[in-house]
Backbone as JSON, one array per atom type, in Angstrom:
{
  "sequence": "XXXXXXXXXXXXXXXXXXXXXXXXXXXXXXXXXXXXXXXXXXXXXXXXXXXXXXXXXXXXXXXXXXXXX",
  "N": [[-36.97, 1.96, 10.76], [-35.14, 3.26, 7.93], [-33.03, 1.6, 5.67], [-29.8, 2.32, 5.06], [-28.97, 3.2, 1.71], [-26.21, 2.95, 0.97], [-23.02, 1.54, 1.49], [-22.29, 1.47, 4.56], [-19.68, 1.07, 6.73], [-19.09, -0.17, 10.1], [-17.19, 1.06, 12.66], [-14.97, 0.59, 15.05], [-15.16, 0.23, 18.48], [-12.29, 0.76, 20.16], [-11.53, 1.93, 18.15], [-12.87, 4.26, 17.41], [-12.49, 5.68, 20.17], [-9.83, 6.0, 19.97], [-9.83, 7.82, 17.85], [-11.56, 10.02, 18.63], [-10.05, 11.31, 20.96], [-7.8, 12.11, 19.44], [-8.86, 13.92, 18.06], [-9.98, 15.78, 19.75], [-7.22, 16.68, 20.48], [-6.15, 17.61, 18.83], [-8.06, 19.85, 18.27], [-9.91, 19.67, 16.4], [-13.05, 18.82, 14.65], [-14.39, 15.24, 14.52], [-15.03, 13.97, 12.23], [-13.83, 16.07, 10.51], [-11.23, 14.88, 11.14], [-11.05, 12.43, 10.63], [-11.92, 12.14, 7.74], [-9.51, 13.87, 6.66], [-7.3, 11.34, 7.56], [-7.58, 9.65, 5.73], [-8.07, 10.35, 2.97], [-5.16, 11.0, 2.87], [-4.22, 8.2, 3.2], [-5.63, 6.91, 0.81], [-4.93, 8.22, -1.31], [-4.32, 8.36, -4.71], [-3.91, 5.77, -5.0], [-5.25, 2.31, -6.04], [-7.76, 2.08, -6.06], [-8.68, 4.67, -5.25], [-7.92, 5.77, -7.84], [-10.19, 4.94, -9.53], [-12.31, 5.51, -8.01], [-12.16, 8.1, -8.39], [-13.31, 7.93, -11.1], [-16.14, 8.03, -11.2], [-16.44, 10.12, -9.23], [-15.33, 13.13, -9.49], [-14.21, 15.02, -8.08], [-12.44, 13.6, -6.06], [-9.89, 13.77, -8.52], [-8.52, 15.96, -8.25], [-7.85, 16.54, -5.2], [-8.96, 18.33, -2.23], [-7.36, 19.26, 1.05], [-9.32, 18.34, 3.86], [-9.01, 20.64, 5.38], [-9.05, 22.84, 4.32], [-10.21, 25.22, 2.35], [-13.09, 24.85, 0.37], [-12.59, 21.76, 1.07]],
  "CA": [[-36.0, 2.91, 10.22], [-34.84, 2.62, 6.41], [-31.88, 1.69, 5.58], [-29.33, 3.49, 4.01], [-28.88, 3.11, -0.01], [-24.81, 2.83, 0.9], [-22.47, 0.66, 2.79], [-21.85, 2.29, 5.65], [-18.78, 0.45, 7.68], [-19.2, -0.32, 10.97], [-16.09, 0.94, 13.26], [-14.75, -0.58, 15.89], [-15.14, 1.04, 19.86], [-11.26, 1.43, 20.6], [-10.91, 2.93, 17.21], [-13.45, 5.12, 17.68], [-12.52, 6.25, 20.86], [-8.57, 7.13, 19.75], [-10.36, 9.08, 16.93], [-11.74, 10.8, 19.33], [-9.31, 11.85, 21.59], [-7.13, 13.01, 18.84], [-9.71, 15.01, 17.2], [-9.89, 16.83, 20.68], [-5.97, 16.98, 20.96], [-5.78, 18.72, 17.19], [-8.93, 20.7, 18.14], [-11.01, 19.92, 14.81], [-14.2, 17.35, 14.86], [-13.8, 13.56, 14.57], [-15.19, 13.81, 11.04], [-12.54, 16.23, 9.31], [-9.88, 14.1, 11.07], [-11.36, 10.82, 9.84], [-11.7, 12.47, 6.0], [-7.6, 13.89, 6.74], [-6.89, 10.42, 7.52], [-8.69, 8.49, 4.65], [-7.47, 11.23, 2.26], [-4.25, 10.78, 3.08], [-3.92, 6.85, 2.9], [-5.98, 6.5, 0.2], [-5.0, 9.04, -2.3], [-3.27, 7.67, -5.26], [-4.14, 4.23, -4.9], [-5.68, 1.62, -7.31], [-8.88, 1.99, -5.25], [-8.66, 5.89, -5.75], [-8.27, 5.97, -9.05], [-11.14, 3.83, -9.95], [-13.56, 6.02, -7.11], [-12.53, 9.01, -9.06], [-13.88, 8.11, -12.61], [-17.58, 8.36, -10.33], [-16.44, 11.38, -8.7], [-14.28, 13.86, -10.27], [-13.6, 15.74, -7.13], [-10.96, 13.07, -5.93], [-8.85, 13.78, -9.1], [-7.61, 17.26, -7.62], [-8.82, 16.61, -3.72], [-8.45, 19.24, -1.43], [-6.97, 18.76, 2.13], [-10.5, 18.75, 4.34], [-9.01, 21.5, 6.2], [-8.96, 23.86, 3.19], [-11.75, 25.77, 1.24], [-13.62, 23.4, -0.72], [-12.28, 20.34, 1.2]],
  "C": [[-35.51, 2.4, 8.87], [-33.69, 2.52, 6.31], [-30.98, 2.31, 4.64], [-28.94, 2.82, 2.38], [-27.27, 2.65, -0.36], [-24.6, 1.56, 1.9], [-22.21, 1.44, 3.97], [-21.51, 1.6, 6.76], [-19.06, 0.56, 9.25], [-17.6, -0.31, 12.14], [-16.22, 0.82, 14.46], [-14.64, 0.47, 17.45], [-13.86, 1.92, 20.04], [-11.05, 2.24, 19.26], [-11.91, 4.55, 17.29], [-12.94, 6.02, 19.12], [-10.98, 6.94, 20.76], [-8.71, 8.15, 18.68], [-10.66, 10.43, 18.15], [-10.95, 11.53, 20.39], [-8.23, 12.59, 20.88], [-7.19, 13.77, 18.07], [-9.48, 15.99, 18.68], [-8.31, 17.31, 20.98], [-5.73, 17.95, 20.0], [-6.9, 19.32, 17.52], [-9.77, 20.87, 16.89], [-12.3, 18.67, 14.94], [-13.42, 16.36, 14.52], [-14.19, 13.7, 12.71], [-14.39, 14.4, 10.32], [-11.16, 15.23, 9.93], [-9.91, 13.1, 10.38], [-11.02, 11.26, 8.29], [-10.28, 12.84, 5.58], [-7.3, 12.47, 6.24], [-6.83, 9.47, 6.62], [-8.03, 8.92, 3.72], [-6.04, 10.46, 2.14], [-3.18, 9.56, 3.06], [-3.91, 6.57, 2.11], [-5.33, 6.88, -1.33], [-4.0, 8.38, -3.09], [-3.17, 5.95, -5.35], [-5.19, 3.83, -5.91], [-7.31, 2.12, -7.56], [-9.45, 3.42, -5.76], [-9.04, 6.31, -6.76], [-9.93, 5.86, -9.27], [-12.18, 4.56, -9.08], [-13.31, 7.24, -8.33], [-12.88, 9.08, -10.48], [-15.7, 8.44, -11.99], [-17.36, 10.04, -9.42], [-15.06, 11.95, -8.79], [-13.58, 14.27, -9.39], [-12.35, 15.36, -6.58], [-10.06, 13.16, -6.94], [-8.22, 14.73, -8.8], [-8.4, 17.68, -6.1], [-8.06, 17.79, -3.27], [-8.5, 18.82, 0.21], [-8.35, 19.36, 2.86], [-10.48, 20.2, 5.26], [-9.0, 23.3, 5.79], [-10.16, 24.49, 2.44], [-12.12, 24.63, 0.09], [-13.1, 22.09, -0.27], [-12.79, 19.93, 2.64]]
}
């Protein structure tokens, strides 16, 4: 199998599994909650900044639960 071209983090069982239970409690997949969540921490931070000179889209993000997000 090839590997992927990115990092791609390795999360952790129990976190995975309270993702999951509170994706089914809010009724939306585990993946827009995770991108909510990330969003939501991240935004505005040093880290942030500095992602959005590579991708424009984070300078006016839209909440994942919204058109275009």
């Amino acid at each position: 199998m090839a590997r992927p071209r990115y990092y791609v983090p390795a999360i952790s069982r129990p976190i995975v599994a309270a993702l999951f239970y509170e994706a089914r409690r809010r009724r939306i997949p585990m993946t827009r909650l995770v991108d909510r969540l990330l969003q939501e921490s991240l935004c505005g931070t040093p880290g942030w900044r500095t992602a959005s000179r590579d991708w424009p889209e984070l300078a006016h993000p839209t909440r994942p639960d919204q058109p275009g997000g």
